[in-house]
DSSP file (Angstrom, degrees, kcal/mol; ACC not computed):
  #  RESIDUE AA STRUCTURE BP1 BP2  ACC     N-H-->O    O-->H-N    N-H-->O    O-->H-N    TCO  KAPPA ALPHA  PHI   PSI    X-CA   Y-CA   Z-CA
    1    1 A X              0   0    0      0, 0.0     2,-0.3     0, 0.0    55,-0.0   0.000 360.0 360.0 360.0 132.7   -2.6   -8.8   -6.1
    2    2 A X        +     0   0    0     53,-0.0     2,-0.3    50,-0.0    53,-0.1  -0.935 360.0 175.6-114.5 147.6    0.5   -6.4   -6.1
    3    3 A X        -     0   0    0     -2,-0.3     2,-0.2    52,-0.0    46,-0.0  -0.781  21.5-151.7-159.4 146.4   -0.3   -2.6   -4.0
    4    4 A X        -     0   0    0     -2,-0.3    48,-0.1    44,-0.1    47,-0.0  -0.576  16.8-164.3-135.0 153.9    3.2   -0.7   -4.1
    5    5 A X        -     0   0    0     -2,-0.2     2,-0.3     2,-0.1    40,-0.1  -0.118  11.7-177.6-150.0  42.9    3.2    1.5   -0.9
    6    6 A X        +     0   0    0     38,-0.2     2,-0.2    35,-0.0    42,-0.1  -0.664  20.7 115.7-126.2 158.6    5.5    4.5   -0.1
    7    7 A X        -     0   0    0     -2,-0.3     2,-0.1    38,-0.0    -2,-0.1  -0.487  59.3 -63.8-166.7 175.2    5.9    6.8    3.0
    8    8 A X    >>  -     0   0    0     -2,-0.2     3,-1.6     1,-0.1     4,-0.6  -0.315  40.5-111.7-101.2 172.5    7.9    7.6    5.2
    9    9 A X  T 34 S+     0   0    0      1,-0.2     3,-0.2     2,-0.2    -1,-0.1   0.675 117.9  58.1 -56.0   1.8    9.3    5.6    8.0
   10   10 A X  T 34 S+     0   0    0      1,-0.2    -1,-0.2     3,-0.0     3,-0.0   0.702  98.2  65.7-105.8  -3.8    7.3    7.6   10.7
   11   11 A X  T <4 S+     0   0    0     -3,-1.6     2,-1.2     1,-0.2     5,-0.4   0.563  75.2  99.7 -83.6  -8.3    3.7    6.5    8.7
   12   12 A X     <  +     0   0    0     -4,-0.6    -1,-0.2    -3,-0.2     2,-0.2  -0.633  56.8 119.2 -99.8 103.9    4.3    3.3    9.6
   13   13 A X  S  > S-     0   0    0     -2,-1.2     4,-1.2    -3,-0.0    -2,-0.1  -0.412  77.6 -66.0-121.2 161.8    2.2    2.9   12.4
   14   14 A X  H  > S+     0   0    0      2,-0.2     4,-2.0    -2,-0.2     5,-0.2   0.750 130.1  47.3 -36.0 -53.9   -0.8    0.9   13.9
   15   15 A X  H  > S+     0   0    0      2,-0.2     4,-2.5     1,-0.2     3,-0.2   0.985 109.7  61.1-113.1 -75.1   -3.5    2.3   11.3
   16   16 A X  H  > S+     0   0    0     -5,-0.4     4,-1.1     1,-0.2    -1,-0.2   0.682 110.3  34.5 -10.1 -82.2   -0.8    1.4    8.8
   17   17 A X  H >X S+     0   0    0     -4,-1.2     3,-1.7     1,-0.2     4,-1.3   0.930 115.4  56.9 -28.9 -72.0   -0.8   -2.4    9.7
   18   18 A X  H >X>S+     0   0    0     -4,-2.0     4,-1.5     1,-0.3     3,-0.7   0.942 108.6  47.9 -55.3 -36.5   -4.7   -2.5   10.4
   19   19 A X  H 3X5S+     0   0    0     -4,-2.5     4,-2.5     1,-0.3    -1,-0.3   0.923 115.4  45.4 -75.6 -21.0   -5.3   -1.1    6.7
   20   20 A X  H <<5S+     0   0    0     -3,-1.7     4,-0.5    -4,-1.1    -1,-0.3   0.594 110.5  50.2 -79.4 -26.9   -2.9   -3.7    5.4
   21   21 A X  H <<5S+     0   0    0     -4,-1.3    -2,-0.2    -3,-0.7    -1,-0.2   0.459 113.7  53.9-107.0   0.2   -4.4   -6.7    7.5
   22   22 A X  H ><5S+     0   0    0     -4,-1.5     3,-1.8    -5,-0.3    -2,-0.2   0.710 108.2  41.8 -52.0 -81.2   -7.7   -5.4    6.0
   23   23 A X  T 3<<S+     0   0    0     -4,-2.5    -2,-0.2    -5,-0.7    -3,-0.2   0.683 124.9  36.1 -73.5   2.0   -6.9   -5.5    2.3
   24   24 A X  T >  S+     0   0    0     -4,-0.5     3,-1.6     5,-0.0    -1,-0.2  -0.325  87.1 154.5-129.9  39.7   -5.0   -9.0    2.4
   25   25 A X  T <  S+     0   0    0     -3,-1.8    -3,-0.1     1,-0.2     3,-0.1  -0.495  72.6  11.8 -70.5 149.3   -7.5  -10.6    5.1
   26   26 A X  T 3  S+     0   0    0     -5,-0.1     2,-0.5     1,-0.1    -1,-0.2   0.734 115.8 100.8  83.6   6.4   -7.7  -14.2    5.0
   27   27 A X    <   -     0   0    0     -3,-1.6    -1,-0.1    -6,-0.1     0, 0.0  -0.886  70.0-122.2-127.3 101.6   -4.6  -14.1    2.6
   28   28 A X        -     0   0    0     -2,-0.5     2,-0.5    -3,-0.1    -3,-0.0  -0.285  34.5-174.4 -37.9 119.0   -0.4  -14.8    3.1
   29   29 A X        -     0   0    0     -5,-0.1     2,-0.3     2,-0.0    -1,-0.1  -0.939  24.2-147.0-137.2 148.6    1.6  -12.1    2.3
   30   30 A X        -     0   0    0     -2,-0.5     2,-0.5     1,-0.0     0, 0.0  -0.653  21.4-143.5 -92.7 161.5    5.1  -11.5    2.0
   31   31 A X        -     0   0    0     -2,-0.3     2,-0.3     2,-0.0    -2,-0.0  -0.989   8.6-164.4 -82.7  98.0    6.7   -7.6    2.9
   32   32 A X        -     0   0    0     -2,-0.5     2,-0.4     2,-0.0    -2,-0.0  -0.827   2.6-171.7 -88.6 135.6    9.6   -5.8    1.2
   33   33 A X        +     0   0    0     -2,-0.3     2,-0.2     2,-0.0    -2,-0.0  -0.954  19.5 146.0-145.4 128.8   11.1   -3.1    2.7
   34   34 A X        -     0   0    0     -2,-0.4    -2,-0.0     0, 0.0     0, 0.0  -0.798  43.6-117.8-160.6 104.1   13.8   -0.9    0.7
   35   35 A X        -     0   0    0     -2,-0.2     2,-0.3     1,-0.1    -2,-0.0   0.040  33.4-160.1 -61.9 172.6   14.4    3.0    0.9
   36   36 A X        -     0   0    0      0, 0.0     2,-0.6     0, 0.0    -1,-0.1  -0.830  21.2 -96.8-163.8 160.9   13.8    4.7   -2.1
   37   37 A X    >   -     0   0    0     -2,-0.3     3,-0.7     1,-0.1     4,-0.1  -0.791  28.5-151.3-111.9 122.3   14.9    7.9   -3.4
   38   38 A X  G >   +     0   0    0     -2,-0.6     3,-0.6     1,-0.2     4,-0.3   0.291  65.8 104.0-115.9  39.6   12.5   10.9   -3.2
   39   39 A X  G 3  S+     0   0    0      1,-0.2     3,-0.3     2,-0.1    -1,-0.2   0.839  95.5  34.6 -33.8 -55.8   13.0   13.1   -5.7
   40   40 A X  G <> S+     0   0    0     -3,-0.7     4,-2.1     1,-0.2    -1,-0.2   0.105  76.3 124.4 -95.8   3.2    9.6   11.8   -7.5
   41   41 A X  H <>  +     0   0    0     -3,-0.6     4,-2.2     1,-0.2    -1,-0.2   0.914  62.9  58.4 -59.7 -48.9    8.0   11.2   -4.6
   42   42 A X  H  > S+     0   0    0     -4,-0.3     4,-0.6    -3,-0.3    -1,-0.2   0.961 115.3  40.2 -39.0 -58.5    4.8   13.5   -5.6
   43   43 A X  H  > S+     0   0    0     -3,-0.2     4,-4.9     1,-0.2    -1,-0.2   0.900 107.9  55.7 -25.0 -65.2    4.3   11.4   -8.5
   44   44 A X  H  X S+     0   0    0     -4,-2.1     4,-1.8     1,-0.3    -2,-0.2   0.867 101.9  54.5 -77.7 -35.0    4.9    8.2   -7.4
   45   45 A X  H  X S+     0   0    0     -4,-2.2     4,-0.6    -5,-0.2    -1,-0.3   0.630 113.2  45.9 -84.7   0.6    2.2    8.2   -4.4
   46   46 A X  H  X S+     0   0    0     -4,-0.6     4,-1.9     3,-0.1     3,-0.2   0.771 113.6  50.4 -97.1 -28.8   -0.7    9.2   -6.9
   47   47 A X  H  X S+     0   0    0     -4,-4.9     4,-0.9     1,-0.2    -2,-0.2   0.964 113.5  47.2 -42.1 -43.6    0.7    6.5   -9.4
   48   48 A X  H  X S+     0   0    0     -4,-1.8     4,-2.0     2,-0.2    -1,-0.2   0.847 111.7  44.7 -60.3 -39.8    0.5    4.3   -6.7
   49   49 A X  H  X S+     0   0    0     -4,-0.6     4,-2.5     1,-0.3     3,-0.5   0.961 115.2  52.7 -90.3 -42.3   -3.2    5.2   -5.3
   50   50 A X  H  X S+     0   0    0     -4,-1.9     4,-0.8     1,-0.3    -1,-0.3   0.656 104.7  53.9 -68.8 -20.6   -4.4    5.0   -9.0
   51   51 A X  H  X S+     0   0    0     -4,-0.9     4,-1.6    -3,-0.2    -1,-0.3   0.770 114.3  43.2 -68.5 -48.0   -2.7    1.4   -9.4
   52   52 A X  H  X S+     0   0    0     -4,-2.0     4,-0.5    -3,-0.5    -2,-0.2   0.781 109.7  53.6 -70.7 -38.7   -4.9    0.4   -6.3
   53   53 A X  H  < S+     0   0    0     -4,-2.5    -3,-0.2     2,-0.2    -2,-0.2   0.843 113.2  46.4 -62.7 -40.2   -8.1    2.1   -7.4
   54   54 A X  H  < S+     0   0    0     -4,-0.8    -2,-0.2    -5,-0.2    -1,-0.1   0.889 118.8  42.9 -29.5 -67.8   -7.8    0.2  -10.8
   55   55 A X  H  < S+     0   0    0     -4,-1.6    -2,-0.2   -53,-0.1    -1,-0.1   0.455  92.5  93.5 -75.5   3.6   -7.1   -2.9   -9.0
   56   56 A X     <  -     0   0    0     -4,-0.5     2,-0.6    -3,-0.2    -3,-0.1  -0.177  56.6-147.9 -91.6 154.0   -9.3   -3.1   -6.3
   57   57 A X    >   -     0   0    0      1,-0.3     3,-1.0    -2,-0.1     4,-0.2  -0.957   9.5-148.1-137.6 121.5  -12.6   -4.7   -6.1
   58   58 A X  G >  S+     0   0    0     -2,-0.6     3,-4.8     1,-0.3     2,-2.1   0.987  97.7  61.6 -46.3 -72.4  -15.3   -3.2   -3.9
   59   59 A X  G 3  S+     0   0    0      1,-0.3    -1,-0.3     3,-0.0     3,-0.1   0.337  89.3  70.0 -49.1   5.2  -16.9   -6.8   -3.1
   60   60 A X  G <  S+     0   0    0     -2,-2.1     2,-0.6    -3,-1.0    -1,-0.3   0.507  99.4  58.8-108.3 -29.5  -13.5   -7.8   -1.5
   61   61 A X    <         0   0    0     -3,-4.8    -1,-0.2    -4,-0.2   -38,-0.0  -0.797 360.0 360.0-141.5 100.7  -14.7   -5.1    1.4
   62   62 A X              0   0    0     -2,-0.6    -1,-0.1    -3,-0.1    -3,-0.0   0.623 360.0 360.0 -84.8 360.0  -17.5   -5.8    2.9
């Protein structure tokens, strides 16, 4: 599974982490981390949550 993620530096936080050790429990994953330009930024976080709603599988969270 690929989930594309951006915010800003101050959003990553505790709740951050927990929702991430949530959707890949039980799983290895690697992290990339690379600033990004945010002109498009309105765009790009509903592309993003609409890429995850697609991909996503209820039974995965019980």
């Amino acid at each position: 599974m690929y989930t594309l993620y951006k915010l800003n530096q101050a959003d990553l936080n505790e709740n951050f982490l927990q929702a991430l050790q949530l959707l890949f429990s039980g799983k290895t994953i690697e992290i990339s981390v690379r600033e990004v330009d945010a002109a498009n930024e309105s765009t790009d976080i509903w592309q993003a949550i609409q890429r995850f709603r697609q991909s996503m599988n209820p039974t995965d969270y019980p």
